[in-house]
Backbone and ligand atoms as CSV (ligand in chain L), in Angstrom:
chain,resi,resn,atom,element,x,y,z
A,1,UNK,N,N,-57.582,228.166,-29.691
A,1,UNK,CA,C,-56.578,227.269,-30.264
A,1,UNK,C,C,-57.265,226.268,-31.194
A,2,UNK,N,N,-56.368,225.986,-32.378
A,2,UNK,CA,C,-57.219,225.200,-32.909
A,2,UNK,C,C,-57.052,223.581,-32.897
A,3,UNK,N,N,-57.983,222.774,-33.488
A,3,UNK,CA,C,-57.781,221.672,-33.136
A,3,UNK,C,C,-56.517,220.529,-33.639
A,4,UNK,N,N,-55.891,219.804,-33.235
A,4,UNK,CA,C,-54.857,219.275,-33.402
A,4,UNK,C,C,-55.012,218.298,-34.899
A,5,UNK,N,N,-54.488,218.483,-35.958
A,5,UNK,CA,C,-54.932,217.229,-37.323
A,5,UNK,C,C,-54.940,216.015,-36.732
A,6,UNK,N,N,-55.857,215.092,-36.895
A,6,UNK,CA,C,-55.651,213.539,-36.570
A,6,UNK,C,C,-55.153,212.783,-37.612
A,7,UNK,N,N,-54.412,211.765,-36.766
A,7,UNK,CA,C,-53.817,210.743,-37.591
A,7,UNK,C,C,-54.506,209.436,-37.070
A,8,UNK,N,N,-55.059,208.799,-38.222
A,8,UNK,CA,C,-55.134,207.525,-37.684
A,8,UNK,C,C,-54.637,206.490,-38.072
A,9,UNK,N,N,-54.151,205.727,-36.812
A,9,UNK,CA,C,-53.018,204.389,-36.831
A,9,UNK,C,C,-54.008,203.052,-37.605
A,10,UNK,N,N,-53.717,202.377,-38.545
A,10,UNK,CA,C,-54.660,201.339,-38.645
A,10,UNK,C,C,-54.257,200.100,-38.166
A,11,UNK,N,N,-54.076,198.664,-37.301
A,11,UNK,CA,C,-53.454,197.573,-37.629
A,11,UNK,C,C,-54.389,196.660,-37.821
A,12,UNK,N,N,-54.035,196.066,-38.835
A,12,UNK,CA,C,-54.823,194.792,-38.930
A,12,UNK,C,C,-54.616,193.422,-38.387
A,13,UNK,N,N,-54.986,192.421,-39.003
A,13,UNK,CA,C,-54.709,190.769,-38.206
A,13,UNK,C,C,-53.676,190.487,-37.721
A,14,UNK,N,N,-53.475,190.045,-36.550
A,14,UNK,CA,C,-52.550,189.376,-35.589
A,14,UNK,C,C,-51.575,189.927,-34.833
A,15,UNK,N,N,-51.598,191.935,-35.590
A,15,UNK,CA,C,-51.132,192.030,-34.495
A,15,UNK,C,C,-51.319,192.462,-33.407
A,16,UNK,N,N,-52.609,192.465,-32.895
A,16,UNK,CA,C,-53.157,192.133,-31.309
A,16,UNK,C,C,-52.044,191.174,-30.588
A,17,UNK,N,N,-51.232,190.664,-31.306
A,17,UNK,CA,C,-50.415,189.223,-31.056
A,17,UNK,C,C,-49.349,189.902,-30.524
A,18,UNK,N,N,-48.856,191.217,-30.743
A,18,UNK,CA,C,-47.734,191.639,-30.539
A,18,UNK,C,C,-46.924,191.202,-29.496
A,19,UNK,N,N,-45.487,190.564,-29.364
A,19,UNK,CA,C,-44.914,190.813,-27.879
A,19,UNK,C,C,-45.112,188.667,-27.787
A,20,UNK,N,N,-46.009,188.337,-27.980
A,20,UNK,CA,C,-46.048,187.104,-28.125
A,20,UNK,C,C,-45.931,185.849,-29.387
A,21,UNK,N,N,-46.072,186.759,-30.623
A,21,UNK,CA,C,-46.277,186.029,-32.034
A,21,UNK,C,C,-44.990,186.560,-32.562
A,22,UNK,N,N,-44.621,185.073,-32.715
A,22,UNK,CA,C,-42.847,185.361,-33.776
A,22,UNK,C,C,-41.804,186.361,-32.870
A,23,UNK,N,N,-41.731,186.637,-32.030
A,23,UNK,CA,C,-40.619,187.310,-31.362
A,23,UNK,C,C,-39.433,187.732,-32.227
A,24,UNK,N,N,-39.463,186.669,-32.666
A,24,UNK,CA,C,-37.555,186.238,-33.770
A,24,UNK,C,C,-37.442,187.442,-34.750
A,25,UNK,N,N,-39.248,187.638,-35.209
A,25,UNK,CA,C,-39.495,188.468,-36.457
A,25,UNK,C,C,-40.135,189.622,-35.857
A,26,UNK,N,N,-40.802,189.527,-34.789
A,26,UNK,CA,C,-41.631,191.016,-35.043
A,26,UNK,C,C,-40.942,191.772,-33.415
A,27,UNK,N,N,-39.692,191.010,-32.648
A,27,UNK,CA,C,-40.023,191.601,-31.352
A,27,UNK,C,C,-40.472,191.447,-30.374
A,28,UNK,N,N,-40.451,192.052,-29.343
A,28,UNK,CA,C,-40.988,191.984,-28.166
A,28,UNK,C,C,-42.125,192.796,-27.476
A,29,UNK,N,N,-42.050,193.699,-28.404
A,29,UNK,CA,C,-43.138,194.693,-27.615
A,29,UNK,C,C,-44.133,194.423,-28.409
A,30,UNK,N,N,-45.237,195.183,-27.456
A,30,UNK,CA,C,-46.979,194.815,-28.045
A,30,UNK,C,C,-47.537,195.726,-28.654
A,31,UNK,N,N,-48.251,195.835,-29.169
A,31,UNK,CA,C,-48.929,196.780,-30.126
A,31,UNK,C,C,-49.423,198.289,-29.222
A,32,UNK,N,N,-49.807,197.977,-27.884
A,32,UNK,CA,C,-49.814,199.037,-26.906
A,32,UNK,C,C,-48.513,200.023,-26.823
A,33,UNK,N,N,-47.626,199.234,-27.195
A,33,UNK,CA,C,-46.225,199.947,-26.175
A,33,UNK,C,C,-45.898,200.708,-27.469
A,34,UNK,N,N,-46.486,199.864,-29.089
A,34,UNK,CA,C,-46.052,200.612,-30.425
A,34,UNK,C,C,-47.091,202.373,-30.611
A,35,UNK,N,N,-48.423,201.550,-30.076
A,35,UNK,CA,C,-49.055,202.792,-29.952
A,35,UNK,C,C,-48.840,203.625,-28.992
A,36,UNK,N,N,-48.096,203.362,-27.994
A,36,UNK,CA,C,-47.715,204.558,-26.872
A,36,UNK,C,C,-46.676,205.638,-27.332
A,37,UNK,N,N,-45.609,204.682,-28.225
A,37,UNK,CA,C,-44.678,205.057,-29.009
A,37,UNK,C,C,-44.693,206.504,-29.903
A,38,UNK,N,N,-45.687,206.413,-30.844
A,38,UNK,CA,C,-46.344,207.135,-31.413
A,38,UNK,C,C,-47.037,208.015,-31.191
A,39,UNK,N,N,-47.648,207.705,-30.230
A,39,UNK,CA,C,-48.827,209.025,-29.476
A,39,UNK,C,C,-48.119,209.814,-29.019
A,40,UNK,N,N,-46.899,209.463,-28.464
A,40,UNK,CA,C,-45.865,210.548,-27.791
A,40,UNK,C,C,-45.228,211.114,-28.727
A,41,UNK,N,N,-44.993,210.829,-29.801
A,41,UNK,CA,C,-44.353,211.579,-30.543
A,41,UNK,C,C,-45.503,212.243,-31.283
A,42,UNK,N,N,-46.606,211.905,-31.766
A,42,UNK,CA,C,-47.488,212.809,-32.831
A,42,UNK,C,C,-47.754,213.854,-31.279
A,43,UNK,N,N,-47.905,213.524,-30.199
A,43,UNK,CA,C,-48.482,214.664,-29.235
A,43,UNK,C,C,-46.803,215.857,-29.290
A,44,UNK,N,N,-45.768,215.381,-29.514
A,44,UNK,CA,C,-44.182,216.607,-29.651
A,44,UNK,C,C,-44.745,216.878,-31.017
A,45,UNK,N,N,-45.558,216.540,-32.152
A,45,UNK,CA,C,-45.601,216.944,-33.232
A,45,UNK,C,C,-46.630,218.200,-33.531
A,46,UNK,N,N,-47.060,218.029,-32.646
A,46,UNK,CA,C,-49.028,218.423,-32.492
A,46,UNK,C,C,-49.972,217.705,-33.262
A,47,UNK,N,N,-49.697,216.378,-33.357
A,47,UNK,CA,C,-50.877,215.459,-34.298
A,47,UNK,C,C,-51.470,214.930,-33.196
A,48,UNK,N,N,-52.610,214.299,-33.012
A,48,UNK,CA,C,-53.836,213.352,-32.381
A,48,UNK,C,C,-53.518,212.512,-33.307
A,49,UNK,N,N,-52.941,211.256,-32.554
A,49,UNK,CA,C,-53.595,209.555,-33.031
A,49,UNK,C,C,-54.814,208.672,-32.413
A,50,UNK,N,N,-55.423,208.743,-33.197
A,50,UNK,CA,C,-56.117,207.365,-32.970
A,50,UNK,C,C,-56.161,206.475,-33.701
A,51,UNK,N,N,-55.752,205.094,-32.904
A,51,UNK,CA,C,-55.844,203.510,-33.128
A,51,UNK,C,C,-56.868,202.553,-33.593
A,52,UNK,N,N,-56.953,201.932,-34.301
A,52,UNK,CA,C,-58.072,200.875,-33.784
A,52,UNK,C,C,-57.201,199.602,-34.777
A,53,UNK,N,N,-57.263,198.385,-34.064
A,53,UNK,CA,C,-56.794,197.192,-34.342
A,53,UNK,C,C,-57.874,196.595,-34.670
A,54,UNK,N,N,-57.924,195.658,-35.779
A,54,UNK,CA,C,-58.780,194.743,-36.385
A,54,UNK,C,C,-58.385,193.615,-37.089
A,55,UNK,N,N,-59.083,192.086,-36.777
A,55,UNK,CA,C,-58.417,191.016,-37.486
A,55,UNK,C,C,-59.631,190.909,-39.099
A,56,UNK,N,N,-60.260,191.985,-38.789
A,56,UNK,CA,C,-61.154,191.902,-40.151
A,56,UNK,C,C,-61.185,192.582,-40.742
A,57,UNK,N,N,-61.395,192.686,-42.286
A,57,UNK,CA,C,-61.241,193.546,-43.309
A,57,UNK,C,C,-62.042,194.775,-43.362
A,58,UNK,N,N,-63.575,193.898,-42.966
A,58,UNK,CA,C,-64.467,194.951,-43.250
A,58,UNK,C,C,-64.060,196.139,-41.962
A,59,UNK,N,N,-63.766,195.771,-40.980
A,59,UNK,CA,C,-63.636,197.142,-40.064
A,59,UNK,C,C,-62.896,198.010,-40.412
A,60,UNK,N,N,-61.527,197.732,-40.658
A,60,UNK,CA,C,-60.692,198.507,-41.712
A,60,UNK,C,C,-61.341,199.207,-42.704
A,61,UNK,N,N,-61.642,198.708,-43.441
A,61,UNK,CA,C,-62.663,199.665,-44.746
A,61,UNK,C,C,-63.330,200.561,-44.532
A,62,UNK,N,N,-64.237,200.515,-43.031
A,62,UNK,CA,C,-65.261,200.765,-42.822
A,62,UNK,C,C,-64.298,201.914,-41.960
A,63,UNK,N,N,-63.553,201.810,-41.067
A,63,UNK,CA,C,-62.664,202.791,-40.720
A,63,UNK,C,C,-61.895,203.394,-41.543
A,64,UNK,N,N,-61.426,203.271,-42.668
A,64,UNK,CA,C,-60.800,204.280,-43.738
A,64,UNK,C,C,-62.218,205.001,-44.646
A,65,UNK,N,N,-63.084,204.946,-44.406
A,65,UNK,CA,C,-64.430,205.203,-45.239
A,65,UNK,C,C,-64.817,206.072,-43.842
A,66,UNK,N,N,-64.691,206.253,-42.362
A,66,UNK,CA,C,-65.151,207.145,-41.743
A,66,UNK,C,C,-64.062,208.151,-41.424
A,67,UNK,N,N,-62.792,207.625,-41.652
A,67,UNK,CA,C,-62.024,208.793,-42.055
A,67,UNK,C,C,-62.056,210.363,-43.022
A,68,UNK,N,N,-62.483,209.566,-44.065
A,68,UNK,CA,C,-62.475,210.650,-45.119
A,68,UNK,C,C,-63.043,211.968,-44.615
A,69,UNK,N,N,-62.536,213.082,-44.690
A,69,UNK,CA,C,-62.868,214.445,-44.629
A,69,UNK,C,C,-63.001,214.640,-42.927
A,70,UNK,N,N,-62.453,213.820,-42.038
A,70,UNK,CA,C,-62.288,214.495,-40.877
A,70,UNK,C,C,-60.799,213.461,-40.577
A,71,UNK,N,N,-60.213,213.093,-41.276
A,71,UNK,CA,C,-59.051,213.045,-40.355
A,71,UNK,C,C,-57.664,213.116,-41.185
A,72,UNK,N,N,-56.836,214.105,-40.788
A,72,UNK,CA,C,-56.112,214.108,-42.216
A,72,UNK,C,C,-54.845,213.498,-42.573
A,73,UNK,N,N,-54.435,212.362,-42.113
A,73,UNK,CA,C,-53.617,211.086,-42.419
A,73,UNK,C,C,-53.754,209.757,-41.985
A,74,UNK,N,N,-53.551,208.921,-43.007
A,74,UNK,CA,C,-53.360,207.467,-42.640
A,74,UNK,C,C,-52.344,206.759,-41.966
A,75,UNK,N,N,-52.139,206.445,-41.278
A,75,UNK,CA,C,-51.099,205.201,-41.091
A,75,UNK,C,C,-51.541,203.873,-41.100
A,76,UNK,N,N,-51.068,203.009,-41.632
A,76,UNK,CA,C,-51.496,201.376,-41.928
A,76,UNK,C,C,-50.651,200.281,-42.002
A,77,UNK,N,N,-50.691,199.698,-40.949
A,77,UNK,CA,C,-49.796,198.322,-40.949
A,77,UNK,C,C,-50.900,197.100,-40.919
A,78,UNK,N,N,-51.130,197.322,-42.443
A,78,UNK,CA,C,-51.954,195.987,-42.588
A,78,UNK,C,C,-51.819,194.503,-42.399
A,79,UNK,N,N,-50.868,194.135,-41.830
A,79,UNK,CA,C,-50.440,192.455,-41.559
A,79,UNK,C,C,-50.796,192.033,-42.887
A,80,UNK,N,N,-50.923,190.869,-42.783
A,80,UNK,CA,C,-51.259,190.044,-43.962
A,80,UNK,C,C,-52.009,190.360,-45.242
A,81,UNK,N,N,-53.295,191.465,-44.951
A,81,UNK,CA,C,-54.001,191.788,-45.602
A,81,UNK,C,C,-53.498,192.736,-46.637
A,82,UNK,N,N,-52.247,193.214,-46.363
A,82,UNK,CA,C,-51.110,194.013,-46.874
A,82,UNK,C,C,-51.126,193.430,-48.896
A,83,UNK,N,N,-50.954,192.280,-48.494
A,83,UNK,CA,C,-50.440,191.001,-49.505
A,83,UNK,C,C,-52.033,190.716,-50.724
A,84,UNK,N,N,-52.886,191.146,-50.154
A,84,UNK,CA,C,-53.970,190.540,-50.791
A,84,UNK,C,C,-55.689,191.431,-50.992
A,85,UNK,N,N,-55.456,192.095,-50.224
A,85,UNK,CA,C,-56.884,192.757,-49.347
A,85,UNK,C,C,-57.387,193.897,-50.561
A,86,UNK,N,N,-57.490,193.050,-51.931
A,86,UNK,CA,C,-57.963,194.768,-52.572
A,86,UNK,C,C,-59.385,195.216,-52.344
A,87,UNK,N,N,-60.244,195.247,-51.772
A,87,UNK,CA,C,-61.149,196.094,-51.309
A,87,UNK,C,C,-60.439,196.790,-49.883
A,88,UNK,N,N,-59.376,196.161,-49.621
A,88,UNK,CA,C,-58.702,197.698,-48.687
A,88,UNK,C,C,-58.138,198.436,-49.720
A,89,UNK,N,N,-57.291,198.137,-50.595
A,89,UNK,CA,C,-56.760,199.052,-51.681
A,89,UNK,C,C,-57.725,199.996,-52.135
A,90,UNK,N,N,-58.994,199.414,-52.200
A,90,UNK,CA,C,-60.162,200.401,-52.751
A,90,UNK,C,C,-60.166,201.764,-52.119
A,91,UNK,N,N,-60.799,201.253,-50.707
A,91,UNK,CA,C,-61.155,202.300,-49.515
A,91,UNK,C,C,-59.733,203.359,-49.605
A,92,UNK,N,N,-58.332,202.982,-49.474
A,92,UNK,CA,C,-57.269,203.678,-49.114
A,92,UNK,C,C,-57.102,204.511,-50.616
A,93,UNK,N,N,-57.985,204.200,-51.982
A,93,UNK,CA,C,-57.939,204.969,-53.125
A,93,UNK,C,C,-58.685,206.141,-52.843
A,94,UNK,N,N,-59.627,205.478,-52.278
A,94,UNK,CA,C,-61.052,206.847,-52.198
A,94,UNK,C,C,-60.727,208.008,-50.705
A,95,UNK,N,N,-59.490,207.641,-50.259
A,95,UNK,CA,C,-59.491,208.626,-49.138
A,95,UNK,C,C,-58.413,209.743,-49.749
A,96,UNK,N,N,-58.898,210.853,-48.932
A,96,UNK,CA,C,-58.512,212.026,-49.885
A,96,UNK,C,C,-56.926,212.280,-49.104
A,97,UNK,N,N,-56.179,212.243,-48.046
A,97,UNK,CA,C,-55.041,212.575,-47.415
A,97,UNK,C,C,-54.376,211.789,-47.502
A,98,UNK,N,N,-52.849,212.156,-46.965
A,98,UNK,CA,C,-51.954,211.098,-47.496
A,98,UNK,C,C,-52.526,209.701,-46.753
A,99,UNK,N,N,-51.395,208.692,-46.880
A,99,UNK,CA,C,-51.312,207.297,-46.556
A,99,UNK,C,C,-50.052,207.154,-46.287
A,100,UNK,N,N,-49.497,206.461,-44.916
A,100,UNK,CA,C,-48.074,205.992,-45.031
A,100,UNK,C,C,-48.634,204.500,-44.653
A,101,UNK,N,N,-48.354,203.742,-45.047
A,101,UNK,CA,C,-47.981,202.079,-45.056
A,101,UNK,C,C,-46.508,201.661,-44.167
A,102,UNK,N,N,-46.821,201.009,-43.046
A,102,UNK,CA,C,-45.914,200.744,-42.161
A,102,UNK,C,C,-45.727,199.210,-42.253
A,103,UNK,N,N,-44.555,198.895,-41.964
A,103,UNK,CA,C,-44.022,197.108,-41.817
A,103,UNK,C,C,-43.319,197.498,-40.486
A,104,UNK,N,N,-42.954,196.485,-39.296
A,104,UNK,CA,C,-42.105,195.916,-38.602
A,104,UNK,C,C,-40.903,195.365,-39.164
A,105,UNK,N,N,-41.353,194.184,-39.540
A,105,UNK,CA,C,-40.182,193.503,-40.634
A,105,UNK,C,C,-40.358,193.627,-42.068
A,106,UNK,N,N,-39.347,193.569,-42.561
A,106,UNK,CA,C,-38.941,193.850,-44.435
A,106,UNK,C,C,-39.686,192.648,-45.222
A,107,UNK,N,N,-41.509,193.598,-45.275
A,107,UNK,CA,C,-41.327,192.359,-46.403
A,107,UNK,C,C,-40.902,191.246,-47.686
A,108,UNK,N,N,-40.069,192.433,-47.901
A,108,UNK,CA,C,-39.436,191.260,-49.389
A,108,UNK,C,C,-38.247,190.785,-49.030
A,109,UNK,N,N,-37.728,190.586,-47.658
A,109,UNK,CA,C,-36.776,190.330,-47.149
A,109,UNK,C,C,-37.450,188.668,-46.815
A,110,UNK,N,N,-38.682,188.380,-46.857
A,110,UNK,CA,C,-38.966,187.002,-46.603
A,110,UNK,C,C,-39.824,186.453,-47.070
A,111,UNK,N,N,-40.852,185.499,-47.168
A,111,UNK,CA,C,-41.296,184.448,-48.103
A,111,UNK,C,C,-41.707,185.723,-49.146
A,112,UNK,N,N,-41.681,185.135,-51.100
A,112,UNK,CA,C,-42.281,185.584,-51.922
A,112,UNK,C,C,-43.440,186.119,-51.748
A,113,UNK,N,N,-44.224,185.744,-50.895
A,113,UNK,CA,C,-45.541,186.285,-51.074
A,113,UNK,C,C,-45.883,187.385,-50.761
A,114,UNK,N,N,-44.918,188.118,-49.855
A,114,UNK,CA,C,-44.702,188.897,-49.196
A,114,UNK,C,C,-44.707,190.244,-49.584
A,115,UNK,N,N,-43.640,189.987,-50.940
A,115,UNK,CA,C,-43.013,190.986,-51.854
A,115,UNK,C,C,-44.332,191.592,-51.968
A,116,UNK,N,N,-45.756,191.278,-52.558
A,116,UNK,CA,C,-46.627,191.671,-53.295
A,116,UNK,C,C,-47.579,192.564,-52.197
A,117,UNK,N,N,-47.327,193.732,-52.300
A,117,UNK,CA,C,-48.633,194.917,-51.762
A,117,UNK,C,C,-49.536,195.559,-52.122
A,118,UNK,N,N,-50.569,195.330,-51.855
A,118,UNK,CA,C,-51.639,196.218,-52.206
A,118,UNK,C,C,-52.066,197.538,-51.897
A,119,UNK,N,N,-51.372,197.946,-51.036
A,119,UNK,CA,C,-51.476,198.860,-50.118
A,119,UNK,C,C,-50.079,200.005,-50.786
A,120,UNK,N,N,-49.049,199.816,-51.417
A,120,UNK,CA,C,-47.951,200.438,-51.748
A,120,UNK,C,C,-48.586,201.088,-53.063
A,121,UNK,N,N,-49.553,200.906,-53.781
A,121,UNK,CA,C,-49.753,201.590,-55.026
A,121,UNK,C,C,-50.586,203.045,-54.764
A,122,UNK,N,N,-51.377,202.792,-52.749
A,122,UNK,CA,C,-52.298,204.007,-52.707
A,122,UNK,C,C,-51.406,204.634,-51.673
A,123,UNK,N,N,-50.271,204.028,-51.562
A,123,UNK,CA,C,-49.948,205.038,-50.801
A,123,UNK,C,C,-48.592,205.909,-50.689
A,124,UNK,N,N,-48.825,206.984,-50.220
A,124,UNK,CA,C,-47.246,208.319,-50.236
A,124,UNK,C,C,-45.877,207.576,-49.854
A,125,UNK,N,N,-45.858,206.900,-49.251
A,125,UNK,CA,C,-44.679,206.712,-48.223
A,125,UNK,C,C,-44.916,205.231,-47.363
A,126,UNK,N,N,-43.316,204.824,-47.576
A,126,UNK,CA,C,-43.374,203.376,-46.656
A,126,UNK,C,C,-42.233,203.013,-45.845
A,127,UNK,N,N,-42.612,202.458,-44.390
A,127,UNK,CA,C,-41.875,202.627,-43.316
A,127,UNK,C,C,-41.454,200.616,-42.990
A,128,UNK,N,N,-40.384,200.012,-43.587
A,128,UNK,CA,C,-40.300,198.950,-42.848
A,128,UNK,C,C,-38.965,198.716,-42.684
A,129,UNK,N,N,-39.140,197.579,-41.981
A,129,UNK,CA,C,-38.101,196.638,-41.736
A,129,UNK,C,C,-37.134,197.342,-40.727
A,130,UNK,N,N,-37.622,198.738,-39.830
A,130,UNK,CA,C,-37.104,199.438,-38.412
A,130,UNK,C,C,-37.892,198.598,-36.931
A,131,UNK,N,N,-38.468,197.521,-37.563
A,131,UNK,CA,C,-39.151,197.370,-35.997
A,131,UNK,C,C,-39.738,198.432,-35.248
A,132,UNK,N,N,-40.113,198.461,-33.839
A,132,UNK,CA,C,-40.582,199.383,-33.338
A,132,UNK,C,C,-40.750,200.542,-33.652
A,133,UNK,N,N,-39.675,201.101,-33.995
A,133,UNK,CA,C,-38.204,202.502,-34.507
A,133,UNK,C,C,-39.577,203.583,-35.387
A,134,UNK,N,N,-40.473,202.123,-36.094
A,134,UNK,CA,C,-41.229,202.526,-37.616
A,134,UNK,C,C,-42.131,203.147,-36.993
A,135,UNK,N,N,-42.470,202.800,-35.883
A,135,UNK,CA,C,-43.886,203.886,-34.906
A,135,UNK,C,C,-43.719,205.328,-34.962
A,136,UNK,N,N,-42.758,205.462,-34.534
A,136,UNK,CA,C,-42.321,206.913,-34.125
A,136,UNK,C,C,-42.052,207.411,-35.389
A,137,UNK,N,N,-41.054,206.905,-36.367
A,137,UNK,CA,C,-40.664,207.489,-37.406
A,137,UNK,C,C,-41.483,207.786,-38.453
A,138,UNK,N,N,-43.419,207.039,-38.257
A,138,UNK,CA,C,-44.336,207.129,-39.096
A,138,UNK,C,C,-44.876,208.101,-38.890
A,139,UNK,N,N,-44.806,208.763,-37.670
A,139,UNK,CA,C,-45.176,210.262,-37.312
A,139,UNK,C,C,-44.319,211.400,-37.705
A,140,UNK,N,N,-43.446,211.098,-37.645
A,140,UNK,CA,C,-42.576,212.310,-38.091
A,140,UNK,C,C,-42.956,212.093,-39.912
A,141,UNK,N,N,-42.895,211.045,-40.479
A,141,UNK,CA,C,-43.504,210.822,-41.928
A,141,UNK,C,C,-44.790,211.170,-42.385
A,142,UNK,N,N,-45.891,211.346,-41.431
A,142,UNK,CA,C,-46.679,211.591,-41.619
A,142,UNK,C,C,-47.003,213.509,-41.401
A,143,UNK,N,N,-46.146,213.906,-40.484
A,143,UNK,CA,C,-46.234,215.341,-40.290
A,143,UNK,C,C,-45.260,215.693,-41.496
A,144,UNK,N,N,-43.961,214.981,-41.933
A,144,UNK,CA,C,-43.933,215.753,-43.303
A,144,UNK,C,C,-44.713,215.684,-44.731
A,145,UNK,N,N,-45.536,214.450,-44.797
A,145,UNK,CA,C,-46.619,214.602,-45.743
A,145,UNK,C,C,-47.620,215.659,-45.658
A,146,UNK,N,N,-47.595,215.816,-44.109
A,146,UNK,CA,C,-48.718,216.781,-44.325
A,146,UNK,C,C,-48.272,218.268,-44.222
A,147,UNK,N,N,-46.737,218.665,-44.247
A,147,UNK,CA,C,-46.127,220.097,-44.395
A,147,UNK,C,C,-45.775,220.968,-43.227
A,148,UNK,N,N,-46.067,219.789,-42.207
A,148,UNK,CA,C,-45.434,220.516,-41.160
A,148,UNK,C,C,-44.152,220.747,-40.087
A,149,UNK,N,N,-43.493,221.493,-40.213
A,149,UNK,CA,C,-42.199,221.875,-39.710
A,149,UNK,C,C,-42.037,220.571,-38.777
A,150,UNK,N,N,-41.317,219.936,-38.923
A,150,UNK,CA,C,-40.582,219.089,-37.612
A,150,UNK,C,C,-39.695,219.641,-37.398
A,151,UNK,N,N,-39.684,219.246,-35.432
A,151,UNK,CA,C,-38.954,219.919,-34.216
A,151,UNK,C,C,-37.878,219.169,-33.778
A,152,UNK,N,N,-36.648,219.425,-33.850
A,152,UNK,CA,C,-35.972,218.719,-33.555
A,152,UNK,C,C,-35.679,217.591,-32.365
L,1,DQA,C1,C,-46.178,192.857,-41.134
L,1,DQA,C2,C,-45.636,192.025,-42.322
L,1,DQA,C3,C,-46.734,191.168,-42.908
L,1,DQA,O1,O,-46.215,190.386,-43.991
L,1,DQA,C4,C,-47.297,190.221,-41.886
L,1,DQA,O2,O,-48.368,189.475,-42.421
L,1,DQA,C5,C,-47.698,190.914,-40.626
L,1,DQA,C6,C,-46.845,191.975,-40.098
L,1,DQA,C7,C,-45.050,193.635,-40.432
L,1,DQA,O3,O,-45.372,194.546,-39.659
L,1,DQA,O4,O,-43.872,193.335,-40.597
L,1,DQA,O5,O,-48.686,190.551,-39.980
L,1,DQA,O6,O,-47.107,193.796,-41.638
C-alpha cells in the first residue's frame, strides 16, 4: 500500500490561545480540538496531517522550506503574520504544491489592516470567516487541489 500524501497544517501566533483569546471572535474551541477536526477528516480522505504551531516567523519558513518535495499540500492560518510576514510570502512562493490559506474569522470583515494578505497572492484557495467549520472544509479543499475524488 502506498503511502498516504501529507498535508501540513501551519498556525502561527496566538493561536496556541485558542478557546481562551477573543471568544466573541475566534470561539471556543482550541487549536487541538481544530486539529482533531481535521485529522479526522484528511484520515476519511486518505491524507496525513501534520501540525506544528508557532508564534515565530522563522519556524514557519523554516517549516514551509522542509516541506518542499516531501509533503504535498499546505494549509496556513497565519494569524497576524497573514497581514505582514513577506519572508513567509517568500517561502510559500518557493514551495512547489498547492497552498490553501485558512481564517476563523473574515478578515476584511474587521479592522483595515486586516484586509491586506500576504499569503493570498501564493496561494490556490481561501477558507474564512466558517470558524471551526474551516478545519474540516480545508481538507476536503485541499484533497480537491490535489485531484482527488471526495467521498461523500
Ligand atoms: C486569523 C485572523 C487574523 O487577522 C488574526 O491576526 C489571527 C487569526 C483568523 O483565523 O481569523 O490571529 O488568522
Amino acid at each position: 500500500m502506498s503511502a498516504s500524501p501529507v498535508v501540513l497544517l501551519l498556525s502561527g501566533p496566538n493561536l496556541n490561545l485558542l478557546g481562551e483569546r477573543e471568544p466573541e471572535v475566534y470561539g471556543t474551541a482550541t487549536l487541538e480540538d481544530h486539529v482533531a477536526a481535521a485529522r479526522a477528516r484528511a484520515t476519511e480522505l486518505g491524507l496525513e496531517l501534520e501540525h506544528l504551531q508557532s508564534n515565530h516567523e522563522g519556524d514557519l519558513i523554516e517549516a514551509v522550506h522542509a516541506a518542499r518535495g516531501r509533503v504535498a499540500a499546505l494549509v496556513l492560518n497565519a494569524g497576524a503574520f497573514t497581514h505582514y510576514a513577506w519572508g513567509l510570502h517568500d517561502a510559500l512562493a518557493a514551495f512547489d504544491g498547492p497552498v490553501l490559506e485558512l481564517h476563523l474569522s473574515n478578515p476584511h470583515g474587521r479592522e483595515a489592516w486586516r484586509s491586506t494578505s500576504v499569503v493570498t497572492p501564493v496561494a490556490d484557495a481561501v477558507i474564512q470567516g466558517l470558524g471551526g467549520a474551516g478545519y474540516r472544509l480545508a481538507m476536503d479543499g485541499v484533497a480537491a487541489l490535489l485531484g482527488r475524488n471526495l467521498p461523500s
